[in-house]
N, C-alpha and C positions, 0 to 999 in steps of 0.2 A: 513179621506179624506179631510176634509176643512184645515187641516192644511198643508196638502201637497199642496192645492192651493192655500192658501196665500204663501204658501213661493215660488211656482211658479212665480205669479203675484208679488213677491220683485225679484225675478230675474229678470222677465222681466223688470220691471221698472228700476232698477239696471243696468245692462246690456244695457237695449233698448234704455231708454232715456236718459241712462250716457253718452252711447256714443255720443250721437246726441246734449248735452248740453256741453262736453267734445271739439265735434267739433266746434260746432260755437265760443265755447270759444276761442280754437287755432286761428280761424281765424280772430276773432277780435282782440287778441292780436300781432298776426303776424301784421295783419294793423295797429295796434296802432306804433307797433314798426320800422315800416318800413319810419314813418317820421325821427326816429333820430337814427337808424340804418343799415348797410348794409343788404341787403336781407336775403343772409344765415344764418347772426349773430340772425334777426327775426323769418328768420323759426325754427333756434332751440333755443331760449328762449323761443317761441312760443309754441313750442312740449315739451322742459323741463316740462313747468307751467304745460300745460296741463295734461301731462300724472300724476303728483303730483294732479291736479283738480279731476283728473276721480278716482284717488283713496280715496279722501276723498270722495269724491259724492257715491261710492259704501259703502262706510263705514257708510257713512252720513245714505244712504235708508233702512240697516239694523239695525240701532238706534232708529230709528223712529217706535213706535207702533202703532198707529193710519195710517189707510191705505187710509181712505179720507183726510187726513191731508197730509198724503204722495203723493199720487194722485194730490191733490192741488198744493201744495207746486211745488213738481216737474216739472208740466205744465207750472207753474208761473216763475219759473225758464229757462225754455224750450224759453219761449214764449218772453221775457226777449233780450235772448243771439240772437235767431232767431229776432227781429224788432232790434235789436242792429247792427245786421250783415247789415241788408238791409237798415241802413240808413249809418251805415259808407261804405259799401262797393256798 
């Protein structure tokens, strides 16, 4: 039973917070890129990177065996990409 909740709780994490670190990545690189390229050109480099982000980040949450470490790590990350968005955008 405990092992079916850890590996729960790396899906969610995985999953949860991949995506929500996944997205603000997108959107801070879209705005990065939107000073010295045209719009569309930014949204999909923007979506290229990302979607290659989210896969190493799901790859990343199941490498990692320590799950406070994981937990940390990933918030810090989270939290990171989210004050990033809110001061560039």
């Amino acid at each position: 039973m405990k092992l079916h909740l850890i590996t729960l709780y790396r899906f969610m994490i995985g999953f949860g917070i991949g995506y929500l670190c996944t997205y603000f990545f997108a959107l801070n690189l879209i705005h990065l890129c939107q000073s010295f390229l045209p719009k569309a050109e930014s949204v999909l480099l923007g979506s290229l990177v990302a979607l290659i982000f989210y896969i190493a980040v799901v790859i990343l949450i199941f490498c990692i065996k320590n799950l406070k470490w994981l937990s940390l790590l990933s918030l810090i990350v989270l939290s990171i990409l989210f004050l990033t968005h809110k001061f560039l955008g």
